[in-house]
N, C-alpha and C positions, 0 to 999 in steps of 0.2 A: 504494500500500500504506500503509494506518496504520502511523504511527510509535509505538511503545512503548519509552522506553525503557528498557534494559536487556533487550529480549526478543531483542536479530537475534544474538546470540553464540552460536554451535554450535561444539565440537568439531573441530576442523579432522583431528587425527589423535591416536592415542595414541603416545607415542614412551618408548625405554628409553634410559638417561643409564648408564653405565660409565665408573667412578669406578676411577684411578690415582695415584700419584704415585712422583717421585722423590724422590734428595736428601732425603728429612726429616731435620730436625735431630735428633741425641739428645740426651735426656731423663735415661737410666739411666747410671749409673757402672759398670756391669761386665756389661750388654747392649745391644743399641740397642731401641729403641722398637717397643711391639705396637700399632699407630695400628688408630684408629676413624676413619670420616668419620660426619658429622651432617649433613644437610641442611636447609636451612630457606627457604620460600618466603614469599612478604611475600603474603598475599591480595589480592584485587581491590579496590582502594579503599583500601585500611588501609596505614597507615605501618609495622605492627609486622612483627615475624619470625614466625615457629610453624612449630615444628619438625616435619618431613616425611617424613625417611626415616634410618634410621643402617644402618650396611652391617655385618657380624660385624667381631670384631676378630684382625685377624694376627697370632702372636705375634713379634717378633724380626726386623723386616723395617722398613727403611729407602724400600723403595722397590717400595710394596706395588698388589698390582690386585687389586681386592675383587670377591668373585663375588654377592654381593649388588646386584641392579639397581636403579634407581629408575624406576617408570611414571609416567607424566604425562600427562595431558592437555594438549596441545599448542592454543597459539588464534597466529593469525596477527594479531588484532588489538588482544590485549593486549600490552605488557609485561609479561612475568613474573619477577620479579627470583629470582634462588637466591642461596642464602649457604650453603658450603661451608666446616667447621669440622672441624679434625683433631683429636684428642686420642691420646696415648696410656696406655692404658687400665692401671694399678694394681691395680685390682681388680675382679669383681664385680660393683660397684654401677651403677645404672643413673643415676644422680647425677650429671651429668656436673660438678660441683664437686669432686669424686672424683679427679677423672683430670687428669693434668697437658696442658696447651693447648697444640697444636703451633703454627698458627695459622689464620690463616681466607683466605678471597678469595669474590670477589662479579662475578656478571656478570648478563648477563639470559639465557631460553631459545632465543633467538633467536641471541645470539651464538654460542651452542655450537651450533646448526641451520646455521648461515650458512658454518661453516668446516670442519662436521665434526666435528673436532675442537679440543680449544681447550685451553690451556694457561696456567696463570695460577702466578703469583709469591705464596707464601703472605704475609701480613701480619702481625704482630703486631698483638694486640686493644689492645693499651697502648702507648704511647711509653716506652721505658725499658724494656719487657719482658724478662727477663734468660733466657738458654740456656746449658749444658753448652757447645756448639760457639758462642759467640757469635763468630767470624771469620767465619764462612760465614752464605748467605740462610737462609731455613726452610725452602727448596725450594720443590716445584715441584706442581701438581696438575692431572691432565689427566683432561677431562671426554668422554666420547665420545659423541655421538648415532645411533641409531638406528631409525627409523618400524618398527613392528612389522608385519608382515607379513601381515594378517588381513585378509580383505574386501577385497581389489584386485583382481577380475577380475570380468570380465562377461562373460556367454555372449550370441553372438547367434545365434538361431532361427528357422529356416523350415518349415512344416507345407506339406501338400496333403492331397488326401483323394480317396479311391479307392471307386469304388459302394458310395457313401455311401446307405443304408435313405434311400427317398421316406417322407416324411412328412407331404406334403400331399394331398390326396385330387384337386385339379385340375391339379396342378403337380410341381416337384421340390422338394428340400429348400431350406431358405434356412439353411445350415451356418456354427458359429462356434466356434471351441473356448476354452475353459476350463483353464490351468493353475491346480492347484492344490499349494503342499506341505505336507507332513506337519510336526504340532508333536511339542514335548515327549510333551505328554499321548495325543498318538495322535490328533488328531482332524487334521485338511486344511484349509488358508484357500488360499482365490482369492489367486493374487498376478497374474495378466494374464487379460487376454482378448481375442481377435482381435476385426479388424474381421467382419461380417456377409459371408456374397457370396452373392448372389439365385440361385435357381433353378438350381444347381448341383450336382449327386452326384459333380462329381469337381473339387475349388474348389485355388485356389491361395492360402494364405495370403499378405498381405507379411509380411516380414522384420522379425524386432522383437528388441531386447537388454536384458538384464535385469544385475542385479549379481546375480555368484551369491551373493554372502547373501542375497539378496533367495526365487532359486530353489531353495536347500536350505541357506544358511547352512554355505557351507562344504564342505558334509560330500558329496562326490561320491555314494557309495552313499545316501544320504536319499532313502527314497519320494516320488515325485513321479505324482500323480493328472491323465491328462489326457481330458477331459472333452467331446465331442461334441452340442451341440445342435444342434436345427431352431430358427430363431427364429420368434417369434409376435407379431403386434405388440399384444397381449396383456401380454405381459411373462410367460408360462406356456407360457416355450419347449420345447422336446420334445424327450426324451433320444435321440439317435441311441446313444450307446456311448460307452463309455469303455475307457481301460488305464492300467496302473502301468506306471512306470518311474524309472530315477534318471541321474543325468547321466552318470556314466558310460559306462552304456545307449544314450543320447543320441550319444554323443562317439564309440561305437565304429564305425570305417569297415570294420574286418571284417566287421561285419551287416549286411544288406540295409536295415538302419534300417526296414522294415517293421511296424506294430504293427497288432495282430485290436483292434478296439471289440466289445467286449461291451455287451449289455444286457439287463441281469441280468432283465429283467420278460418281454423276449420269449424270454428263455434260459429260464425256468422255466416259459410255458406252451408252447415247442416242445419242451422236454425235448432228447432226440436228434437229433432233424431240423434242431434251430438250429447254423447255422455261425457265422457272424459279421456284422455290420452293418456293414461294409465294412474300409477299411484307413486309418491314418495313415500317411504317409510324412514322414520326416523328408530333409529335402534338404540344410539345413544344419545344422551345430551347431560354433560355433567360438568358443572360446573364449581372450579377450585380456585381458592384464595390466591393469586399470585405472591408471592412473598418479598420485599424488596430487601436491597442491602442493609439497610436502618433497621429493619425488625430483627432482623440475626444478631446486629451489632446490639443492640440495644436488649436482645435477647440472653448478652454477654459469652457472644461468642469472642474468641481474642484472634487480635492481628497479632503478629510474630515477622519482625526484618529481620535479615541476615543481610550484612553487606561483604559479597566479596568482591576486592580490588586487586588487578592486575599490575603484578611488580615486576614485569619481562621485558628485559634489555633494549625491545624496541621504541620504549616509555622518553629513553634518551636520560644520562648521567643526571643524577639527582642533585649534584653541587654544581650542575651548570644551570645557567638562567632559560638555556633551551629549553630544558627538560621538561615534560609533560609532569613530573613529580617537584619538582624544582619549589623548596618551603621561602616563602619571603612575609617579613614581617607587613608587605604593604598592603597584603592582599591575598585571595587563596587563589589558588591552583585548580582547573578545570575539575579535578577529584574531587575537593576540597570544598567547592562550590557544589558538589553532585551530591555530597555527600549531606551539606547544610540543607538545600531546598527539599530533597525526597526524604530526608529522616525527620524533619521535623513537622513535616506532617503526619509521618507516622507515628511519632513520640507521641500523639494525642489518644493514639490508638492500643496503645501498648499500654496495659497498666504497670508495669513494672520497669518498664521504661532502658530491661537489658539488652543490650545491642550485641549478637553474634557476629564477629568480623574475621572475616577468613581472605588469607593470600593465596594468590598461585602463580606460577613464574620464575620465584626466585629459589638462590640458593641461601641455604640459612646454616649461624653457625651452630658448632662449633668446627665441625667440619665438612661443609659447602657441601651438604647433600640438594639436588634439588627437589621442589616441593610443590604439589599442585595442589596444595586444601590443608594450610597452617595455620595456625591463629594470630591475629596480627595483633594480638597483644602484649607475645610470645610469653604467654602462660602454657605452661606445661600440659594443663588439662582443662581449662576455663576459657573461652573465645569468650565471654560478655564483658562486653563495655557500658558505661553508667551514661545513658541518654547520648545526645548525638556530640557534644561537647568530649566527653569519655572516646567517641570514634572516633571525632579528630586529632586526638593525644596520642593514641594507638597509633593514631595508620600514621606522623609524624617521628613519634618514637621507633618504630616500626623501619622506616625511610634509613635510620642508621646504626641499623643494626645490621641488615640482610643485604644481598650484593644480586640487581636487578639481573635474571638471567634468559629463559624459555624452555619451550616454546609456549604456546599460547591455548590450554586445554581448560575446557570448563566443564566435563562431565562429571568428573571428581567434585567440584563444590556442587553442583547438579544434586547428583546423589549425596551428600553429606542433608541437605537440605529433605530430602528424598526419605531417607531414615527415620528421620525427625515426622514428618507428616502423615507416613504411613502408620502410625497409631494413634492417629487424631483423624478419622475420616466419620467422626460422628457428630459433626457439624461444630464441635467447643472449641474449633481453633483453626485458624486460617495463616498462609505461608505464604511471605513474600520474600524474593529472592531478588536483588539487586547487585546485577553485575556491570561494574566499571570497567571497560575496557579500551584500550587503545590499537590493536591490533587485530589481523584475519585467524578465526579459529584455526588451529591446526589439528585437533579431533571432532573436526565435523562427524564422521558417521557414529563415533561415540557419543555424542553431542544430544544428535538426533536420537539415537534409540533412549538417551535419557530424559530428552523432551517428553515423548510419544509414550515414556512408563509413566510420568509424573503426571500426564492429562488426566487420569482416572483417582488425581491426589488434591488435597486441598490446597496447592500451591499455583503461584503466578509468577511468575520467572520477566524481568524488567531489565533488558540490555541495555546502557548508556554508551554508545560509543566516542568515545574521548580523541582528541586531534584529527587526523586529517587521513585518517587511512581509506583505506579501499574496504568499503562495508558491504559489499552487495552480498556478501554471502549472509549476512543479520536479515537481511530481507527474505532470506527463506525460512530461519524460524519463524517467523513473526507469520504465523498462517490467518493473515485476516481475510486472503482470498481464496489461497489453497492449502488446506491440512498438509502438514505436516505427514509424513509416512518413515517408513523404517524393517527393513526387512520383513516390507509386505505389511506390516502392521500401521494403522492408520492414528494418530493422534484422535480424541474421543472429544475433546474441546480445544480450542486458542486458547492458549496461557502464556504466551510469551508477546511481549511489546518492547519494539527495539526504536532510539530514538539516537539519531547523531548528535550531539551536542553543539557540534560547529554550526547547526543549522540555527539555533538564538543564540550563540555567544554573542551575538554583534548586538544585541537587543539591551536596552537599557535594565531591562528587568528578564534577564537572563536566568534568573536559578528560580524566579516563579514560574519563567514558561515554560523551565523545563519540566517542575514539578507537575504542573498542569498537562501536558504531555506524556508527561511516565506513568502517571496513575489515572489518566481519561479510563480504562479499560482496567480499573482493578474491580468497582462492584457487579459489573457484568460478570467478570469472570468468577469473580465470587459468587454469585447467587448461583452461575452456569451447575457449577460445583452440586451446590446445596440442591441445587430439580434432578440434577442425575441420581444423586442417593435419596430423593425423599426427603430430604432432614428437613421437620418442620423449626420455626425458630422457638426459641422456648417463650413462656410470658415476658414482657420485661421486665428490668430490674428498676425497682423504685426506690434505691438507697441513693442518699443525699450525700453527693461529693462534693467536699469542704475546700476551696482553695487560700492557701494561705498567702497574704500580702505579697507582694514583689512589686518591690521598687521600682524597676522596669517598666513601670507600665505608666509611671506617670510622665503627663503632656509637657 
């Protein structure tokens, strides 16, 4: 697939944010405070705030829950920073200079997704900031999430068809049906069409499932047109009949699920004597919950990174300024920069927040063995690093210790990763594997059959290709048009997403785009996962995560 970027970022889910708080400080001398929340989200790329949503204001309430929601467009592969600001409101005005500043807190949308709910310690905007109650905090604010409930189910359908009108003059029909449903405006679009089946007046459809938005957008009673031809291999198929119906219709097992095909040309020149041109029967209609990435997450299933980074000699001498690993105090290094955008979105995701970092490539001491799946912490038996800060220390300390060499094999951290997942395939834990590379694989067929075992695993495999090499061989894993294969064995889903990095280095906001690129294709492949085994998500978890002060966060 052509890389563009800034195009792979889709809408993962819409989601509603429910805005509380405790304990607010007072403000008034002879009431307590009518608090406003404000919201404000930083946009994609941009440093600034702009303000997003304000909720009505309460009047006389300390410890208020606002029925004003906030919607969002929810992405799994940005960061979306919120900044939450109380005031309580004087007047009128919409000024918010106007109104006296209870205080603020800041997290990302992720954190509020990952815990449910989430509970932050208000801050004062200023040091020194002075309160009526100044013994006590400013309180408390609790953010609540919720994926809104639209478009999550899929029906699946099974047709036959009963002395079905002959249409061909030497033979029988060659029958395929056509659903179509009903718009706004009153007019029908094709949304499926069966396979073909030869010479049959009484055919058995296979079984096919649809998103019901897709089959009436929801709305159970929505006309839905289904459509009988002969085919031609003309392309000037022949209308056996058609009938309306709507899902409901569909779904009801007190009817014979029996429907008459009309055709209205043969009905208006047999007038009375036309019965019908045979029958549809509906055999199945069953329709199931679609489950999205957020229910699982939220179900407390856990994300798990591994980062492994390529330390082979074609990286280029690491005390030179050339070198693709080359450490300068001014600034980071293509790795360095890979390493900060994709983990620290995943850091949101990880409650425990330990990072596995594995090398391959080099020789390590003490006596230059080389190694393709070391720990780049050079712990003996421990690869976890403490958040992404912990990786950058690693893969730096790391840099001068070991002596860059080759060649260039990833099936080894593959399956390292591979181990690990295959005793979690019961939906409690999901596996992302991030590999930094600069160079053309040199165990491609190894590669692949390690790809094409891990499809059928809860893992998503994330290539970054680093400087300016020749990648076209990254374009075959990456099966977003053609699966992957392997000694005749077929990959079972796409789990692997390859992205060159040279292609937004040039971009101002470089290690966002990339992030937004590297992980467009992680909740797809996730859920892909979770519908191939069933795993339903569990309820979710409704424990309230506390986050403590960080300095960091103030304007």
């Amino acid at each position: 697939m052509a890389f563009v970027p800034g195009s792979a970022s889709q809408p993962t889910a819409e989601v509603e944010l429910s805005i509380s708080c405790r304990s607010l400080v007072g403000m008034d001398l002879l009431s307590k405070s009518d608090p406003m929340c404000v919201t404000y989200i930083r946009p994609f790329g941009e440093s600034r705030w702009v303000e997003y949503h304000r909720t009505e204001r309460i009047s006389n309430c300390h410890d208020p829950h606002f029925v004003s929601k906030i919607h969002m467009v929810y992405r799994f592969e940005e960061q979306q920073p919120l900044q939450f600001e109380m005031y309580d409101c004087d007047s009128a005005s919409s000024n918010l200079a106007d109104h006296d500043f209870l205080g603020f807190a800041t997290c990302t949308l992720a954190q509020i997704i990952n815990g449910g709910k989430l509970e932050m310690l208000l801050q004062p905007k200023e040091k020194g900031q002075s309160f009526l109650n100044s013994n006590s905090n400013l309180g408390y604010i609790q953010i609540m999430a919720e994926e809104l409930q639209t478009n999550k189910d899929e029906v699946t359908l099974k047709f036959s068809g009963h002395k079905l009108d002959r249409k061909d003059w030497f033979g029988k029909s060659d029958p395929f049906l056509e659903l179509h449903k009903s718009t706004e405006s009153g007019m029908y679009s094709l949304i499926h069409k069966t396979e073909v089946i030869k010479f049959n007046l009484n055919p058995r459809w296979n079984q096919f499932t649809l998103p019901v938005r897709s089959l009436c957008n929801g709305d159970y009673e929505r006309s839905i047109k289904v459509v009988c031809y002969d085919w031609n291999r003309s392309g000037n198929h022949s209308l056996i009949g058609e009938f309306y119906t709507n899902l409901n219709s569909l779904l009801d097992e007190t009817s014979s699920r029996r429907f008459t095909l009309t055709n209205p040309e043969i009905q208006a020149k047999k007038k009375g004597s036309y019965k019908s041109s045979g029958e549809i029967i509906v055999e199945m209609c069953v329709v199931k919950r679609l489950y999205s990435f957020l229910d699982y997450i939220k179900g407390g299933t856990q994300i798990f990174c591994t980062f492994a980074i390529d330390f082979t000699g074609s990286n280029g001498n690491p005390l030179s300024p050339d070198s693709l690993h080359y450490i300068t105090e001014f600034g980071q290094n293509a790795y360095e920069q890979a390493i900060i955008s994709v983990g620290t979105i995943i850091e949101d995701y990880d409650s425990d927040k330990q990072f596995p970092v594995l090398g391959f490539g080099a020789k390590l001491p003490p006596d230059g063995r080389v190694s393709h799946e070391f720990f780049v912490n050079m712990h003996p038996t421990n690869p976890y690093c403490d958040k992404v800060h912990g990786v950058l220390q690693a893969y730096r300390s790391c840099l001068r210790q070991i002596q860059l060499y080759g060649p260039t094999n990833f099936a080894s951290v593959i399956r390292h990763v591979m181990k690990f997942a295959s005793t979690y395939t019961d939906g409690s834990s999901y596996f992302i594997l991030l590999i930094l590379t600069d160079g053309v694989i040199t165990d491609m067929p190894q590669t692949c059959k390690a790809i094409v075992e891990a499809s059928s695993l809860p893992i998503s495999i994330i290539i970054v290709g680093i400087g300016n090499a020749d990648f076209s061989a990254m374009e075959v894993l990456d099966g977003d048009t053609v699966a992957l294969t392997s000694g005749g064995m077929r990959a079972s889903r796409d789990i692997v997403q390859f992205v060159p990095f040279s292609k937004v280095m040039g971009s101002p906001n470089a290690g966002a785009l990339l992030a937004r690129e590297v992980l467009a294709e992680i909740p797809a492949q996730f859920v892909s996962f979770m519908k191939s085994r069933n795993i339903v998500p569990k309820p979710p978890i409704t424990s309230v995560t506390t986050l403590p002060p960080d300095p960091t966060m103030y304007n």
